[in-house]
C-alpha positions as a Markdown table, in Angstrom:
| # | Residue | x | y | z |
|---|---|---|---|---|
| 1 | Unk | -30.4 | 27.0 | 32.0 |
| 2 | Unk | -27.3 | 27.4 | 29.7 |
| 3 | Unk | -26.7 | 31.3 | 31.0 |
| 4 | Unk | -27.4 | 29.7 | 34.5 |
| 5 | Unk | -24.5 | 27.1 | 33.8 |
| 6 | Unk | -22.2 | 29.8 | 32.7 |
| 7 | Unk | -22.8 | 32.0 | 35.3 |
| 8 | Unk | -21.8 | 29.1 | 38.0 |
| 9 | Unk | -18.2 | 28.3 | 35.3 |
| 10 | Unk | -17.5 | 32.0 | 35.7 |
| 11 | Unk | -18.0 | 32.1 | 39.6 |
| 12 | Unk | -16.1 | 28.9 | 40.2 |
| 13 | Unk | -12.2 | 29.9 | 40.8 |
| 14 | Unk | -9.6 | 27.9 | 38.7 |
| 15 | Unk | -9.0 | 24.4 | 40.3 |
| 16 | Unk | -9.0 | 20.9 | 39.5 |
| 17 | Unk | -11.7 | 19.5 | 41.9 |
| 18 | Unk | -13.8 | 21.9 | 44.3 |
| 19 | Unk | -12.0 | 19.4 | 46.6 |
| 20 | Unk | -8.7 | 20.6 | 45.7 |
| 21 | Unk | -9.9 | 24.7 | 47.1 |
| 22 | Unk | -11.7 | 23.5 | 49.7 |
| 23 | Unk | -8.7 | 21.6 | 51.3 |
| 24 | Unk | -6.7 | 25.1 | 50.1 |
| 25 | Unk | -9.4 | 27.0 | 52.1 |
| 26 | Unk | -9.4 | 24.9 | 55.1 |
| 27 | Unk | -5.8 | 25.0 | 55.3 |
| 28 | Unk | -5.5 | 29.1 | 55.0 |
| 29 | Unk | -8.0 | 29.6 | 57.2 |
| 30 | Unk | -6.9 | 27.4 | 60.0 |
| 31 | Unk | -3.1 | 28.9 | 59.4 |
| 32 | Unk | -4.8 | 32.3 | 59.8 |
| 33 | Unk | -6.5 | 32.2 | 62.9 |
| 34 | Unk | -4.1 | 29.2 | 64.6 |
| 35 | Unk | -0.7 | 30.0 | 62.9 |
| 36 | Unk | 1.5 | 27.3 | 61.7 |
| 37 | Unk | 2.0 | 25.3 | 65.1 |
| 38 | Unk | -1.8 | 25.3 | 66.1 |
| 39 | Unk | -2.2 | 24.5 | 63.0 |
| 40 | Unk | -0.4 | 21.1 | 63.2 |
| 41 | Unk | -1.3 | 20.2 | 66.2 |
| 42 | Unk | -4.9 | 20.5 | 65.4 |
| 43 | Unk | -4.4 | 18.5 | 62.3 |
| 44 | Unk | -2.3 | 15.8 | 64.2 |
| 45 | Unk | -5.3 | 15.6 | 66.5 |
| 46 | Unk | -7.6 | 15.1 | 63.7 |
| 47 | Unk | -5.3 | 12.0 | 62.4 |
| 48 | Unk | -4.8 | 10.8 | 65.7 |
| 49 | Unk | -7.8 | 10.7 | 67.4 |
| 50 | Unk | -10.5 | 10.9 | 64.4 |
| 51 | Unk | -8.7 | 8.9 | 62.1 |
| 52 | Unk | -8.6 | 11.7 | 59.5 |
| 53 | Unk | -5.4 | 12.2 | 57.4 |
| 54 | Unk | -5.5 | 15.8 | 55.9 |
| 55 | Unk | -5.7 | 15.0 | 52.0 |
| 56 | Unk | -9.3 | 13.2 | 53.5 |
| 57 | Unk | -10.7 | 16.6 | 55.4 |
| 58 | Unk | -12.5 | 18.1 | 51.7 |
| 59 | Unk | -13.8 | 14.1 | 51.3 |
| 60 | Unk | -15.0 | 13.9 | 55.0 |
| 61 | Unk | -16.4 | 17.1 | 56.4 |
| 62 | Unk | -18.4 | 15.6 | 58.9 |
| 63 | Unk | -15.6 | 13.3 | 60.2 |
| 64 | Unk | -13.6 | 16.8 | 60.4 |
| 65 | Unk | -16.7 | 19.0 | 61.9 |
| 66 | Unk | -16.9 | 16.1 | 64.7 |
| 67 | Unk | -12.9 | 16.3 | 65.3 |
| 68 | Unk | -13.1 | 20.0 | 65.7 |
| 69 | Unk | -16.0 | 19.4 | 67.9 |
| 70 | Unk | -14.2 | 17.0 | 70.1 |
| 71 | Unk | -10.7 | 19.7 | 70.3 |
| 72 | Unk | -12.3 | 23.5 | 70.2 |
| 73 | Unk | -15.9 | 22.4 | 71.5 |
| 74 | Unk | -18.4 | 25.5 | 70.5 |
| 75 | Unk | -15.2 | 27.0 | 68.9 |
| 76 | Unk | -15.7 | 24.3 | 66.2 |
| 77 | Unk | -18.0 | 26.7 | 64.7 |
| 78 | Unk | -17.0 | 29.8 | 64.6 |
| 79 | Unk | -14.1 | 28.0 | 62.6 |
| 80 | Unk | -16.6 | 26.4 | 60.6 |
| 81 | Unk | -18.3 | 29.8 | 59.3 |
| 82 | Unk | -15.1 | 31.1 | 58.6 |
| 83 | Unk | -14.0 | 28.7 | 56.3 |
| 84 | Unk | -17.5 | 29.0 | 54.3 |
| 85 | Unk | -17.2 | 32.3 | 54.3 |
| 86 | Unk | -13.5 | 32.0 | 52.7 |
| 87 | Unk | -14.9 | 29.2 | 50.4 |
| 88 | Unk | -18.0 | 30.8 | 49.4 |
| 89 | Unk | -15.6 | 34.3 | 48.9 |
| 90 | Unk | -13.3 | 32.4 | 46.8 |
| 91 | Unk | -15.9 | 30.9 | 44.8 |
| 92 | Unk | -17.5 | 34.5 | 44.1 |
| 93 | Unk | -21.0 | 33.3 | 45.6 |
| 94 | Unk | -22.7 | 34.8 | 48.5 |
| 95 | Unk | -24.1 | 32.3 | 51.4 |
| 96 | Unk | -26.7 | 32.0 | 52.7 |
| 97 | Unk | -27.2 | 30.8 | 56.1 |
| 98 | Unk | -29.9 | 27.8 | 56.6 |
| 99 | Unk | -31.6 | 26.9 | 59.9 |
| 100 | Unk | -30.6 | 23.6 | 60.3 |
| 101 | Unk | -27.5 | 23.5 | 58.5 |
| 102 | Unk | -24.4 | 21.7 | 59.0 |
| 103 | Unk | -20.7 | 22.9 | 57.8 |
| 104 | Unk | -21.0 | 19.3 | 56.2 |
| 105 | Unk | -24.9 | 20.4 | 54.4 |
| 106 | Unk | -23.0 | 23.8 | 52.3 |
| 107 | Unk | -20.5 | 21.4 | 51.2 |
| 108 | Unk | -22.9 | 19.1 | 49.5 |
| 109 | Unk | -24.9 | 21.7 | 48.3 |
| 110 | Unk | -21.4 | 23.3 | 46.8 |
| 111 | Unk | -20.8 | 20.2 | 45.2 |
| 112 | Unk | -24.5 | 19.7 | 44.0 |
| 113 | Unk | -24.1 | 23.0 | 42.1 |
| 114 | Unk | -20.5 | 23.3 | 41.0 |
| 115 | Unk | -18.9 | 23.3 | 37.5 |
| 116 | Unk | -15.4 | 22.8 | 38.1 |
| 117 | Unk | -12.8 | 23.4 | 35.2 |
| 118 | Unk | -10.6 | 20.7 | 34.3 |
């Protein structure tokens, strides 16, 4: 168990909260594929119509899968996968798809499993 725990503290990147690199993630990925202005509109949607200020997105992943949703429509996720892939990456941990899944479900299970340095 011990080795197990240290394995996870080595894996997990530098950060405050797993919060704190998901919001980071979320936010290069989007910037990446949307650029700066799509970007804001996409998170101006997300606050205007869903109610869903950015500093919430890493606390409300369903609330932000369900704005997406409403916006890109089946676009959603393949946006979705992208960031867990760039999350998972960034965390040094290889995912692993699950029938059934939500972007929302690898979240909790990230946050089930993580050791985050303070």
């Amino acid at each position: 168990m011990f080795a197990e725990v240290i394995g996870v503290t080595r894996r997990l990147y530098v950060i405050e909260t797993l919060d704190d690199l998901l919001l980071k993630v979320i936010d290069d990925t989007m910037r990446e594929v949307f650029r700066e202005t799509g970007t804001e509109v996409i998170c101006s949607f997300l606050e205007n119509n869903c109610h869903l200020k950015r500093e919430e997105i890493a606390e409300k992943t369903e609330v932000f899968s369900t704005g997406l949703k409403k916006l890109l429509g089946s676009g959603a996720q393949v946006i979705e996968k992208l960031i867990l892939k760039n999350l998972y990456s960034r965390l040094e941990l290889k995912i692993e798809e699950k029938k059934g899944y939500a972007f929302s479900d690898y979240i909790k299970e990230l946050r089930k499993g993580a050791v985050v340095k303070t």
